[in-house]
C-alpha positions, -999 to +999 in steps of 0.1 A: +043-007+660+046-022+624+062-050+636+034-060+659+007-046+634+025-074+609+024-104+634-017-097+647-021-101+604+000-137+606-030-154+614-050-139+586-028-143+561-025-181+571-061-185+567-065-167+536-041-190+517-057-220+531-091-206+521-079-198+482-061-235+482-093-253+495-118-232+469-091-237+441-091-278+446-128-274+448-136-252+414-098-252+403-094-219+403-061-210+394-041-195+420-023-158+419+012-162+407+036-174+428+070-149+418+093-176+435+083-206+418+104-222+390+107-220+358+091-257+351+062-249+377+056-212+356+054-238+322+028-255+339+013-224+356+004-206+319-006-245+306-031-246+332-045-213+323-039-220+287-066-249+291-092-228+312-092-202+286-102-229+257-070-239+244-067-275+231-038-298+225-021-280+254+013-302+255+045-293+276+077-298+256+107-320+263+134-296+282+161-312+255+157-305+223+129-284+224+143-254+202+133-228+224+102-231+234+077-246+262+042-252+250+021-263+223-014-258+222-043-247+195-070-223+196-099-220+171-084-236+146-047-226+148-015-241+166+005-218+187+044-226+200+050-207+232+080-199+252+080-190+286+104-167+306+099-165+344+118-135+352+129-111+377+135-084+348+123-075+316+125-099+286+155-087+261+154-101+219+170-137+226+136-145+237+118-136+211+146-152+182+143-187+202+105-184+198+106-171+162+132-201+157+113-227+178+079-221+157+095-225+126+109-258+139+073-270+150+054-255+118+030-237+136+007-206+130+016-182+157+050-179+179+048-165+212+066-154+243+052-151+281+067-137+309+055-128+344+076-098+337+075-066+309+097-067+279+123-042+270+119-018+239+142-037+220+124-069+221+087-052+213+107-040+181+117-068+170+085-088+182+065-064+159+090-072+132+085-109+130+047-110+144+057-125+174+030-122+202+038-108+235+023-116+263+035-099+297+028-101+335-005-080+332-018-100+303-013-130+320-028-121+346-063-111+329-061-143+312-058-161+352-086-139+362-111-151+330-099-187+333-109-184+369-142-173+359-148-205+335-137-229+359-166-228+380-193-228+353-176-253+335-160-278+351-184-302+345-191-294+306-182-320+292-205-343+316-235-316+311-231-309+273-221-279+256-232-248+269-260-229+244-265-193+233-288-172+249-316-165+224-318-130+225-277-128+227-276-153+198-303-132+173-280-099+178-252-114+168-267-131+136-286-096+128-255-078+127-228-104+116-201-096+140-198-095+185-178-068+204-182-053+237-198-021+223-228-032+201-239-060+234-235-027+257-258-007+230-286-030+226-289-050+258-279-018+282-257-038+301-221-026+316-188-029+302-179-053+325-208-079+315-201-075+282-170-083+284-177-117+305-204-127+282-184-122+248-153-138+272-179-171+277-187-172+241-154-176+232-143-201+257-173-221+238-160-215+205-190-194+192-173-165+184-133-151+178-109-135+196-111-095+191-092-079+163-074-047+169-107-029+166-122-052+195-144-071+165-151-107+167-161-129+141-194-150+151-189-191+142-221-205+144 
């Protein structure tokens, strides 16, 4: 019975991936990831999403010579050397020494490893002993899902102009001097959810920071 239950949902399966290739080429949405593809296509998997959450300068390395790690890019103001592990297991310490290593190398800011995996204990440790950030499977994947949301409103920004403030939106944030999910959800009665989209937009834009470890983010304009 499963096996026929699994070949009526061929068909649908079939037409599902076409469906998600045909709207990604249209609003270059960034597909799910693909656990089979290579390492190289993973470099240019987190690159593409790299760009779609406002990263500039995004610039895949040479595979010789490249100390250890992947990707360059720069975010509000800061340059970041990544290294990328596409693995089938958690991500041990050698990582995160070749990406400690690597951003030394390259004089940049921040060092950081990505994986489409977890990490193991030993490589947190030691991550947290030589600020190196960590992203993992589940991170990446809420970064896909927000790039994904930009793509469609801003594919054409640079042939519309940049995007503005809403007034309303723009006067809170000025009144108080900071953004974060909670004080958008306290004054405009709005869910979680949209406040985490707007305040997501806003920094695409470059209007205000990333969130702190207290979800704070500094306003720019």
């Amino acid at each position: 019975m499963k096996i026929i239950w699994k070949i009526i949902l061929i068909p649908f399966k079939i037409i599902g991936f076409i469906l998600k290739k045909i709207f990604g080429f249209i609003f270059g949405w960034i597909n799910e990831l693909d656990e089979d593809m290579s390492g190289e296509e993973f470099e240019q998997y987190v690159a593409e999403i790299l760009k779609y959450n406002g990263y500039t300068n995004v610039e895949l390395t040479k595979h010789t010579g490249d100390y250890g790690i992947d990707i360059l890019a720069d975010y509000q103001g800061y340059s970041y050397a990544i290294q990328c592990k596409m693995y089938h297991k958690p991500v041990g310490i050698a990582a995160i020494q070749q990406a400690y290593a690597g951003y030394i190398y390259y004089d940049c800011d921040y060092p950081v490893v990505v994986t489409n995996n977890h990490y193991t204990q030993a490589a947190i440790d030691l991550a947290k002993t030589n600020d190196v950030i960590l992203w993992d499977g589940d991170d990446l994947e809420k970064m896909r899902k927000r790039a994904n949301r930009h793509c469609l409103f801003h594919r054409y920004q640079e042939d519309d102009g940049e995007a503005d403030i809403d007034s309303d939106i723009k006067q809170l944030l000025k009144d108080n001097g900071f953004a974060s999910v909670d004080l958008l959800i306290s004054y405009m009665h709005i869910s979680k959810e949209e406040a985490e989209y707007i305040l997501d937009d806003l920094e695409f834009n470059g209007y205000v920071s990333s969130a702190d470890e207290h979800g704070i983010r500094e306003i720019t304009f």
